[in-house]
C-alpha positions in Angstrom: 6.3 26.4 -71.4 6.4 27.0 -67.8 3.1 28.7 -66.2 1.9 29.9 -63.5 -1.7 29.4 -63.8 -2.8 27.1 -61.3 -1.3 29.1 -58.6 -3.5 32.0 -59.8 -6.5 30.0 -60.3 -6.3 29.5 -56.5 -5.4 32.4 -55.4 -9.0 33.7 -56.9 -11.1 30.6 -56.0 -11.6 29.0 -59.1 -12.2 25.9 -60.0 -10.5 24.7 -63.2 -14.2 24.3 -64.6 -15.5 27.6 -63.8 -12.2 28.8 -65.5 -12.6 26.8 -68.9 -16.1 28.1 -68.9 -15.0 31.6 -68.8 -12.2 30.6 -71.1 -14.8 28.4 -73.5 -12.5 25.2 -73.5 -12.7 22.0 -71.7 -11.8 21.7 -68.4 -9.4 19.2 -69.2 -7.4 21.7 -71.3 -7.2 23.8 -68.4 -5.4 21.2 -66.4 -3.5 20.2 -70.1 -2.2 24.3 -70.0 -1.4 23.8 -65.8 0.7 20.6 -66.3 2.5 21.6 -68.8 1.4 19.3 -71.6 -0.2 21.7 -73.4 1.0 25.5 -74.3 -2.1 27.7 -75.5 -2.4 29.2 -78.7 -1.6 32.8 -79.0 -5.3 33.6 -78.4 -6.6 31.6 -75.9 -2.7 32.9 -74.0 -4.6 36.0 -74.4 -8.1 35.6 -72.9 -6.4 33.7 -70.0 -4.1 37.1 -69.1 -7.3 39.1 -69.6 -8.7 36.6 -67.4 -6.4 37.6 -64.2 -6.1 41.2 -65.8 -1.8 40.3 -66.2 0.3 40.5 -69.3 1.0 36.8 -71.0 4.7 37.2 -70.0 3.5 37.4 -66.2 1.5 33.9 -66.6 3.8 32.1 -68.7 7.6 31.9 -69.6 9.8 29.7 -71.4 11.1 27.2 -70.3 14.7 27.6 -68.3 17.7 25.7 -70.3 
């Protein structure tokens, strides 16, 4: 699944720790969810749109064929 999350992790200042604290995972899921080698569950997808106040679909899409 494609994402945009690190591009709105910087855009607010956050380091990928700070945001796996707010999001209660590791920091190395974080970067897991950024690269691409990891798609969320349902709802951790969740408590990261909460986290930059956007819907899921404006985070992350599927991925283009």
């Amino acid at each position: 699944m494609n994402n945009h999350l690190r591009e709105l992790r910087a855009e607010q200042g956050w380091s990928q720790a700070e945001l796996a604290a707010y999001l209660d995972v590791s920091r190395q899921t974080v970067n897991a969810i950024e690269t691409g080698r990891y798609d969320p569950s349902l709802p951790l997808a969740f408590k990261i749109a909460k986290a930059f106040d956007l819907p899921i679909e404006g985070i992350f899409q599927p991925p283009e064929d």
